[in-house]
N, C-alpha and C positions, 0 to 999 in steps of 0.2 A: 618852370614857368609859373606855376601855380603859387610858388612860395612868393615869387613877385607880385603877384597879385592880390594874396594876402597881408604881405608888409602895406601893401599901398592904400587896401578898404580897412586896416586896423586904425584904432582914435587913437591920438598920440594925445595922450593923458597929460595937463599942465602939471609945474612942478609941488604945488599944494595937494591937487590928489595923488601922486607919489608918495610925498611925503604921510599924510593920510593913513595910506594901504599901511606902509611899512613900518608906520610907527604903531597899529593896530595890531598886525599877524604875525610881525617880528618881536612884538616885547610882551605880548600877549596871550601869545599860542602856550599853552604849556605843552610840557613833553618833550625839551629840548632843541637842537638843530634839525631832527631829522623831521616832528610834527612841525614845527612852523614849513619847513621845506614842503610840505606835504599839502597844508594850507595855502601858502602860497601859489602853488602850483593850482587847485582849484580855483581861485582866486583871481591870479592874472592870468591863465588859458580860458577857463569854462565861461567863468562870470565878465572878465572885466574885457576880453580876450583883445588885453596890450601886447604881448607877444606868441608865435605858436609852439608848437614842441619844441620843432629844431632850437631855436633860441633857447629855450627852458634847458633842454639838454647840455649845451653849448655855456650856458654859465655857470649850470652846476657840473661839470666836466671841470671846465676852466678852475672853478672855488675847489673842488677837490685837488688840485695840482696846486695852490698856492700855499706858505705857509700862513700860521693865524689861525683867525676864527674862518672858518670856513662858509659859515652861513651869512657874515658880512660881507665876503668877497661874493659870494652870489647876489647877495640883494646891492650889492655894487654894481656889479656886471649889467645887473635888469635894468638897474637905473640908466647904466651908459648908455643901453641899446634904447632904452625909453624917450633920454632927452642930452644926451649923451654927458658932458664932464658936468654940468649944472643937476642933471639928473641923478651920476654916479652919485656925487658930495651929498645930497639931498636924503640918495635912497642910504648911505653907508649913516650920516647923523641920525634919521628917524629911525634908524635900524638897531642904533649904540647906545645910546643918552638915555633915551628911558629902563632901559635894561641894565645899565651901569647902577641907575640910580636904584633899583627894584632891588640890586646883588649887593649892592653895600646894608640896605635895610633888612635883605636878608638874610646876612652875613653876621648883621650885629645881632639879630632876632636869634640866631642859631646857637647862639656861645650862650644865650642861656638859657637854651632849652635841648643841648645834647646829650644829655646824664638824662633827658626825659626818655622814658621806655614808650610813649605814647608816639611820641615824635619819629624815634628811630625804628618803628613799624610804619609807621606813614612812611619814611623815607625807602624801607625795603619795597613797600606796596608800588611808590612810584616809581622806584627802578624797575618792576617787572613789568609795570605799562608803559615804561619806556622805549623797554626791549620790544614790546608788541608793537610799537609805533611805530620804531624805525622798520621794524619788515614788511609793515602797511607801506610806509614811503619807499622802500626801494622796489616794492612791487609796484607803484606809483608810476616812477623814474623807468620802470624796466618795460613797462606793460606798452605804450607803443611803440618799440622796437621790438617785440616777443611777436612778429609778426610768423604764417605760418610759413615761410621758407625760410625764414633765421632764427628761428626755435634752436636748431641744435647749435647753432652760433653762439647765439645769447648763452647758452646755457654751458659749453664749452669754455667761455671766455669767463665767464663767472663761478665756472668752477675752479680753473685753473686759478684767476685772479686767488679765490680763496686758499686755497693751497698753498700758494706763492706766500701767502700771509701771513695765515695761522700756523702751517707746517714747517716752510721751510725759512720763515723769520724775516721776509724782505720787509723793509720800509715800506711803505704806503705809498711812499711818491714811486718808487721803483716799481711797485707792483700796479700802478695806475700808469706810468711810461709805458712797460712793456704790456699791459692790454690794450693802451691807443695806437701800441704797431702791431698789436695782434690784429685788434680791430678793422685795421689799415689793410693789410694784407691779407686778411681772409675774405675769402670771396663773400660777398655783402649780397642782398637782396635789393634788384631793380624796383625802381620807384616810378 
């Protein structure tokens, strides 16, 4: 009842501030999918608060089950629940175009400066704050559901998930299928 009440006092943001947000925090965030995801998520819950968790949850679920870029398929999804196929198209271009046009410039910048010793220490430096970034974001994505009677849930299912992964070699989509019927069928916390 509550979540209906919150879809209904949320501002339903026109399609220029959409487009705005996403061409900002999507082509601008450094640190990959997982930092903009992270931004984001401050973004449109704390600050802008166009959608609440469940939704946030619910489209980056969905962007991980899809193939592609994953972080467009999320900032699709926000768009749809935002202003729905005007908002998806909206939030996927401001999400793509700038960052297309960023990777080509920096593509070409790179071939001639890869033989630089300077460059490929910068390039090590930002992979390990990348790695830092994404465990900020999935502790982001995890922390309200980490509530205290699905503690050992969460942490079951994401154990296993890992296992399934790194040990035993499944696909990604297989190991994100069978935690949404893990998820499914283990008994969950009332709300």
């Amino acid at each position: 009842m509550s979540d209906i009440a919150d879809r209904t006092t949320r501002t339903r943001p026109g399609l220029a501030e959409i487009a705005n947000t996403f061409a900002r925090y999507a082509n601008f965030t450094l640190g990959g999918g997982s930092a903009t995801v992270a931004v984001l998520h401050r973004e449109l819950l704390d600050r802008k608060r166009w959608i609440n968790n469940d939704d946030f949850s619910l489209c980056f679920a969905l962007a991980r089950l899809t193939p592609g870029t994953n972080l467009l398929a999320f900032c699709t999804g926000v768009g749809w629940l935002l202003r729905g196929m005007a908002g998806a198209v909206i939030a996927l271009l401001a999400a793509s175009i700038p960052c297309a046009i960023i990777v080509v410039a920096g593509t070409a910048l790179f071939s001639h400066w890869q033989d630089n010793h300077w460059a490929q220490a910068a390039i090590h430096g930002a992979v390990a704050a990348a790695v830092a970034i994404t465990v900020k974001t999935c502790w982001t994505i995890a922390h309200p559901h980490f509530k205290s009677g699905a503690r050992v849930r969460v942490i079951l299912i994401a154990v296993t998930a890992f296992l399934l992964y790194v040990w035993a070699g499944l696909p990604a989509i297989e190991v994100l299928l069978i935690a949404g019927v893990a998820g499914a069928l283990l008994p969950g916390v009332r709300q």
